[in-house]
C-alpha positions in Angstrom: 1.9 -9.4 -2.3 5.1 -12.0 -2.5 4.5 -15.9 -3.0 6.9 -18.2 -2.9 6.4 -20.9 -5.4 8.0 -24.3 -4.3 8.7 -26.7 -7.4 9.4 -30.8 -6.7 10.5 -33.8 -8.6 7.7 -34.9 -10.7 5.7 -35.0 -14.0 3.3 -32.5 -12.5 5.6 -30.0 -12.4 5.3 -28.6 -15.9 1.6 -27.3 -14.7 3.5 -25.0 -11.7 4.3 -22.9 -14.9 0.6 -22.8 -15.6 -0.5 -21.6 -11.6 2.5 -19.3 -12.1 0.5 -17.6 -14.1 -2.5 -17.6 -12.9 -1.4 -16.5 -9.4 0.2 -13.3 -11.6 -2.7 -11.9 -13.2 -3.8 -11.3 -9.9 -1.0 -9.4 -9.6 0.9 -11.5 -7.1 4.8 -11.3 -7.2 6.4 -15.0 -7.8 9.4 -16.4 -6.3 10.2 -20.0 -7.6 11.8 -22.5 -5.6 12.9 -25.6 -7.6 14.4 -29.1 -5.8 16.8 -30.5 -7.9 14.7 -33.2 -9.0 11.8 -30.6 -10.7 14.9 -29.5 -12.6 14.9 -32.8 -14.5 11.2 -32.2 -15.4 11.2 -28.2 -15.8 14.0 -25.9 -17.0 14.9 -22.9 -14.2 15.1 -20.9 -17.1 11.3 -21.1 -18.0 10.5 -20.3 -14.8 12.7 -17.0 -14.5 11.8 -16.1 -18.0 7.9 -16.4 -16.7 8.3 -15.0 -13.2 11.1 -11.8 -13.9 13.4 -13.0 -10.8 15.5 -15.5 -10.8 14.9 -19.2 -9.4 16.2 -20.3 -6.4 17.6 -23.5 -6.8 20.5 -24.2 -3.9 20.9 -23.2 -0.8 25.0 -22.0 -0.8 24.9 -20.5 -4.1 24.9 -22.5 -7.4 26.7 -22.3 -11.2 30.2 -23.0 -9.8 29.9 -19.8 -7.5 31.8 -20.0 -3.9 28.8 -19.5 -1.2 28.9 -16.8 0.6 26.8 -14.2 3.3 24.4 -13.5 1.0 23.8 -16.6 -0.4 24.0 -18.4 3.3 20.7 -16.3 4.0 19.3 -16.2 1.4 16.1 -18.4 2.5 16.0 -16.1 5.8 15.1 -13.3 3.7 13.0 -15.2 1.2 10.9 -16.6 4.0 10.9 -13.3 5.9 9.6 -11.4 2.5 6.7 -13.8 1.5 3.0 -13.8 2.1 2.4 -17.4 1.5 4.4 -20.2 0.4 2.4 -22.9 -2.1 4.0 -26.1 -3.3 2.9 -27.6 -6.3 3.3 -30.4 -6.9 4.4 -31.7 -3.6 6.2 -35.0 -4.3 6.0 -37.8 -1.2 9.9 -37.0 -0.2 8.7 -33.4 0.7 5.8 -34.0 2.5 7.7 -36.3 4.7 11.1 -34.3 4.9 8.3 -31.6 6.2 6.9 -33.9 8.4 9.8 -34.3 9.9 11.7 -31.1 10.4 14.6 -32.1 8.0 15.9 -28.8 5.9 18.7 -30.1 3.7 17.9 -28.1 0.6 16.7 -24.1 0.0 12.7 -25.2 -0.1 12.6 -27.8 2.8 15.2 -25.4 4.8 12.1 -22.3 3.5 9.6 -24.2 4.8 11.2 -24.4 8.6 12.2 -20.5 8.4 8.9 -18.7 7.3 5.9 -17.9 9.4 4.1 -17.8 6.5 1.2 -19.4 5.5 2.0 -23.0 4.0 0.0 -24.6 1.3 0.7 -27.9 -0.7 -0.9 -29.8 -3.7 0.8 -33.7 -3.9 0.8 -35.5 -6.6 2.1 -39.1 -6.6 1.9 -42.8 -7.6 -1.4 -43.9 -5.7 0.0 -46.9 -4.3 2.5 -43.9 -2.5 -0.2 -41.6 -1.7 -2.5 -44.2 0.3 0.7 -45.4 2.0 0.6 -45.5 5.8 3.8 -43.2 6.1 2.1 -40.7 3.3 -1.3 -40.5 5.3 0.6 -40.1 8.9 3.0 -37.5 7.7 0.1 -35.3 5.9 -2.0 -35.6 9.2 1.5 -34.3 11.3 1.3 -31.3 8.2 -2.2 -30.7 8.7 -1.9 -30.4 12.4 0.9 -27.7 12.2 -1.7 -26.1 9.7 -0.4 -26.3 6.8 -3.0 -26.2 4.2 -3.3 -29.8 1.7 -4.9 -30.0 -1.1 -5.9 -33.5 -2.0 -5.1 -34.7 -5.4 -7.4 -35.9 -7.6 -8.5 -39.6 -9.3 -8.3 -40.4 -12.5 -5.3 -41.7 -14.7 -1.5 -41.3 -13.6 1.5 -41.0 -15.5 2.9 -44.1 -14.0 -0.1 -45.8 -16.2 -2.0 -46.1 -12.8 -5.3 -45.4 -12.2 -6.7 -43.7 -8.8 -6.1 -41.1 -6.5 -2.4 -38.9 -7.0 -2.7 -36.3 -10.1 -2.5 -32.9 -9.3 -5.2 -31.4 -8.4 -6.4 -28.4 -10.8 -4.7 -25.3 -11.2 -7.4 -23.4 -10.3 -8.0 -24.9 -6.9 -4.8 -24.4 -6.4 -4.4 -20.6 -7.1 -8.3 -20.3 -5.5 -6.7 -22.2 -1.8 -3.9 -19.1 -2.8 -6.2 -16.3 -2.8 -8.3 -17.7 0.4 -5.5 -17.4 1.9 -4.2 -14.5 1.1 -7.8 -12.8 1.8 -8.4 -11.4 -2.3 -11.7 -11.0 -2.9 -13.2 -12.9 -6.0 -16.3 -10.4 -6.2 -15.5 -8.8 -9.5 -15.0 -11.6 -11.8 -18.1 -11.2 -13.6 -17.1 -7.4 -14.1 -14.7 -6.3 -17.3 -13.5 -2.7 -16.1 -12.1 -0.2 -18.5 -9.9 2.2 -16.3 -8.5 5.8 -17.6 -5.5 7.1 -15.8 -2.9 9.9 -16.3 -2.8 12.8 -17.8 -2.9 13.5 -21.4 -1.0 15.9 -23.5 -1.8 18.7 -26.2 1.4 19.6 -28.8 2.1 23.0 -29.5 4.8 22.6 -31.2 7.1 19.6 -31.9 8.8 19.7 -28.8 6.4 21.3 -26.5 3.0 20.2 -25.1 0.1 21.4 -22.6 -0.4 18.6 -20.1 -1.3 18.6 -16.0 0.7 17.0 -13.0 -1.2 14.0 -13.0 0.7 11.5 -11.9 -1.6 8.4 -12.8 -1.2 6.5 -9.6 -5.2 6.5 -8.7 -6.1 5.4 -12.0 -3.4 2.5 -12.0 -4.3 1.6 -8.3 -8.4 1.3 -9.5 -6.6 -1.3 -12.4 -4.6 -3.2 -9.6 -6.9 -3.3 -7.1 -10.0 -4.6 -9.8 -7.5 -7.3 -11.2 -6.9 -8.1 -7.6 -10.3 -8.8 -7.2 -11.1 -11.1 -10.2 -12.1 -8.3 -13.0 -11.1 -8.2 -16.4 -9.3 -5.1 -16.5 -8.5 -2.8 -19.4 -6.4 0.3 -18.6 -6.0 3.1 -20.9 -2.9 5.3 -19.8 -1.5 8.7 -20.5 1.9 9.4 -20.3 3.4 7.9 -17.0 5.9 6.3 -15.0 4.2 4.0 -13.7 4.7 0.0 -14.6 1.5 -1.9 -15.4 -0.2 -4.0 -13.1 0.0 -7.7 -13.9 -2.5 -9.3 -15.7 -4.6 -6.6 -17.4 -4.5 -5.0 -20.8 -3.0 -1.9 -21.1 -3.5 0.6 -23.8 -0.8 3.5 -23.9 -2.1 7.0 -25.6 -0.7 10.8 -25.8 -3.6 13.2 -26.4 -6.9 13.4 -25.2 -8.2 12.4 -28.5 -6.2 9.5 -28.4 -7.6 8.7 -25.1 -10.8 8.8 -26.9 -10.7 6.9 -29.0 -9.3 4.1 -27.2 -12.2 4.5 -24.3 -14.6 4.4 -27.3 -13.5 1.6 -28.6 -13.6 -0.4 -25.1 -16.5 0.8 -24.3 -19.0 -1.8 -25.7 -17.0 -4.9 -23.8 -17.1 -3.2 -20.9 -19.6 -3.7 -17.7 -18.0 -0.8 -15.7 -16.4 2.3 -16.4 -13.9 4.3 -14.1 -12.7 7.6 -15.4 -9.6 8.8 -13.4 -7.7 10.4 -15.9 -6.9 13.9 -15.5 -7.9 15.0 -19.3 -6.5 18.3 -20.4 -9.4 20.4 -21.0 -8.2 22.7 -23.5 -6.0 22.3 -26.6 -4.2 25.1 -28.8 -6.1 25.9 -31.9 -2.9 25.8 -34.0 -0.2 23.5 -33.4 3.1 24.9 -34.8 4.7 22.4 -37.7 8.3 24.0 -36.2 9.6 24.9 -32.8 9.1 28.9 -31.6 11.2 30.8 -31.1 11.4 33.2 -28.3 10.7 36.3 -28.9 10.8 39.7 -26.4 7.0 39.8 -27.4 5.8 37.1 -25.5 3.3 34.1 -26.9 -0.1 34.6 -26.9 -2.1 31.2 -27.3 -5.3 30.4 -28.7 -7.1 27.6 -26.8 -10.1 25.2 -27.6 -12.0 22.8 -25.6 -10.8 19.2 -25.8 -13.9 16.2 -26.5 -15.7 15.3 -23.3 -14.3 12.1 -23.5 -17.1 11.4 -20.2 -20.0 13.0 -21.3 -19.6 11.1 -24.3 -19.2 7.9 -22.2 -22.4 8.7 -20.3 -24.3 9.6 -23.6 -23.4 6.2 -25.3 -23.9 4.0 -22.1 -26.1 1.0 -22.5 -27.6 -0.5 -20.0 -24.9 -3.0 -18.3 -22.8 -0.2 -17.6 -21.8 1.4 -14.5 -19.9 5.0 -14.7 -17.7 6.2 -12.0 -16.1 9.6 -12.5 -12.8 11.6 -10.7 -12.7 15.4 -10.4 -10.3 16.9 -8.8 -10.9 20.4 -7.4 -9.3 23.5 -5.6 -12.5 24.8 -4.2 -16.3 24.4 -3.8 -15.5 20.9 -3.6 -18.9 19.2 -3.4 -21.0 21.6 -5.0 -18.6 21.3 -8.4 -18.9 17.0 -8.2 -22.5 17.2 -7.6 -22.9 19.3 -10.5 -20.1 17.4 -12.3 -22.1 14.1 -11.4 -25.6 15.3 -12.4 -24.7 16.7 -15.5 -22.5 14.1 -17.0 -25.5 11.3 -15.8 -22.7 9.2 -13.5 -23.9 6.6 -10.8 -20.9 8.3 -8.9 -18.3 10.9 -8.9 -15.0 10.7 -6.5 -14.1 14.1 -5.4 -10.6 15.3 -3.9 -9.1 18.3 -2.9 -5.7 18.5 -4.9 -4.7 21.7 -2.3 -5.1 19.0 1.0 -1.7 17.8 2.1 -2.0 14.2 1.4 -4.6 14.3 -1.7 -2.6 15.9 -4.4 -0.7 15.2 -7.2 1.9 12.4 -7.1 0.6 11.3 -3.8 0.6 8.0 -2.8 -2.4 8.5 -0.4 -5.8 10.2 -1.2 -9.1 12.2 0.8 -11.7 11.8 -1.3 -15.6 11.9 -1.1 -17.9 9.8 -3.4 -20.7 11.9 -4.5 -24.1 10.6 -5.9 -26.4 12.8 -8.4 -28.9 12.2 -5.7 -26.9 14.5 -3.1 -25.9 12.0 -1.1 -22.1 12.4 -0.3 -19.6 9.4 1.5 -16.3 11.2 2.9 -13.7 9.1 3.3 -10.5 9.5 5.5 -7.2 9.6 4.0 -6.0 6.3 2.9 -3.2 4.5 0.5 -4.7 5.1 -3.2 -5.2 1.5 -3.0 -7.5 1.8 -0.5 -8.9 4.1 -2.0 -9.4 2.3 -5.2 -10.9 -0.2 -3.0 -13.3 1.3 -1.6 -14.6 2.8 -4.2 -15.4 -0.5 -6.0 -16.9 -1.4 -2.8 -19.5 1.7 -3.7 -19.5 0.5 -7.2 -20.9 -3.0 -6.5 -23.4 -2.0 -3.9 -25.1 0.1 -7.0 -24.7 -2.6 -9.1 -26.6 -5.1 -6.7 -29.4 -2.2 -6.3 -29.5 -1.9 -9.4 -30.3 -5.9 -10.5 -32.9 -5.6 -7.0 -34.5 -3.0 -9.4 -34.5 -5.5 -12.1 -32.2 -3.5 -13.9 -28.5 -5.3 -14.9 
């Protein structure tokens, strides 16, 4: 999801920065706006350095650039591209150039072309903020629906005392996620989240690894971020970029992966194992490159740890275990098994021959299996979705579980 972040002329403008932030490790995508008069508070530059894109601060191109198509339309496609436009702080010129239709700079002009949802925060001298003109033009804003936050009391940088500081950046961000409908129902949760494959030398420039692609496992991270959880994200080899706002711990072979699961396992409340770990290893891995040879190769294999089992075996009580297997056949009767053996609360199951469930896919058909033979098939979705749903599953155990009395 894209918000636009609107910047204006006043001391409170150094804690957009902050809300910057905060709206990321959500893993929203930030476009700042700044009106010229933020710039004599906050750089651009932080801002670009903070968000990755560059600021938008004039309408007809800026830096001694002549203006041209692109730049002239710029805040169409801004405004088009954005799921919700927040304005922090919102100075008292703003709110009433909004008020009033006027457009004579790239935010004011953003705020008449988008259909998004608007949200503002003002912040202000009190003696502006009570002003007749202030309270009409904030009623004509609330009427159109845009969403105000009031500020709050207390000192003001003018050496004031009363109603006009920004409110707090996390009512702010929280009037942000409202908005944009993220849940908030896993931020008591710190998830540790395989993904990938992993990869087994056999020589120095050769190695036994799957087709995993790691998109399940990285949408499970994105999607628990999303929804308030402190994620940690152990990946095998991918190329995939990291969601915003977790912790992510790159590793090579499975006893890597190990080792790093291990060692989150203790902080962690819930554990979701979508990796695609190689099973088997060679015996001997070559300190030199083979040749070829008219002979063939024959290869001696061994099992790899049960990075899961091992999981299971070590779980303490605040844990919850999901695990992934991916079949070609006997689809349920291998999870069930899988599930029961390994002592999961759940196991999602998919069938890496459907069309749409394989490899590399951006969309999934999986069933959730429980050890108690229940089964929950679910119709093919966006792996985000599926992600989704499956912590759906995962918190309706939990909250049978603490009916049980357990945690």
């Amino acid at each position: 999801m894209r918000v636009a972040l609107g910047v204006t002329g006043g001391i409170a403008a150094y804690k957009a920065a902050e809300l910057l932030r905060t709206l990321q490790d959500r893993g929203l995508d930030i476009q700042v706006v700044m009106t010229a008069g933020a710039r004599n508070f906050v750089t651009p530059l932080t801002f670009a350095a903070l968000s990755g894109h560059k600021v938008i601060t004039g309408t007809f191109g800026e830096g001694g650039k002549e203006p041209n198509v692109e730049s002239a339309i710029e805040h169409i496609a801004v405004a088009q591209s954005i799921d919700a436009l927040v304005i922090a702080p919102a100075t008292a010129n703003v709110i009433a150039k909004m008020a009033h239709g006027v457009a004579d700079d790239f935010l004011t002009t953003l705020c008449l072309a988008t259909k998004a949802p608007i949200i503002i925060a003002p912040a202000m001298n009190v003696n502006m903020w009570e002003n007749a003109a202030t309270k009409q033009n904030l009623k004509t804003l609330r009427a159109r629906g845009v969403r105000v936050l009031d500020p709050d009391e207390g000192y003001l940088a003018c050496g004031m005392t009363g109603s006009g500081r920004l409110t707090s950046v996390e009512s702010i961000a929280q009037a942000v996620f409202e908005t944009l409908n993220l849940r908030d129902d896993l931020r008591n949760e710190t998830i540790l989240v395989s993904a990938g494959p992993t990869e087994e030398p056999l020589d120095p420039v050769r190695y036994i690894t799957n087709r995993s692609s790691g998109k399940m496992g990285y949408a499970l991270a994105e999607a628990s971020r999303r929804r308030g959880a402190s994620v940690t994200l152990v990946s095998g080899p991918t190329r995939l970029a990291a969601p915003a706002g977790i912790t992510v711990e790159n590793v090579r072979t499975t006893a890597e992966m190990r080792g790093a699961m291990l060692r989150g396992l203790d902080r962690a409340t819930m554990v979701l194992m979508a990796a695609a770990v190689v099973d088997f290893a060679p015996a001997r891995v070559e300190a030199e490159k083979i040749k070829k040879s008219e002979s063939g190769l024959r290869l001696e294999l061994q099992p790899t740890p049960d990075i899961l089992a091992e999981i299971s075996h070590r779980r303490k009580p605040q844990h919850l275990i999901v695990g992934f297997a991916a079949e070609t056949s006997h689809l349920l009767e291998n999870a069930a098994v899988k599930a029961r053996a390994k002592g999961l609360d759940m196991i999602v199951a998919n069938d890496v021959t459907q069309e749409g469930a394989g490899f590399d896919s951006d969309t999934n058909i999986v069933t959730l299996v429980f050890p108690d033979g229940q089964v929950k098939p679910l119709e093919k979705m966006s792996k985000l979705d599926v992600a989704n749903a499956v912590l759906d599953e995962a918190l309706a155990l939990r909250s049978k579980r603490v009916a049980a009395g357990g945690k």
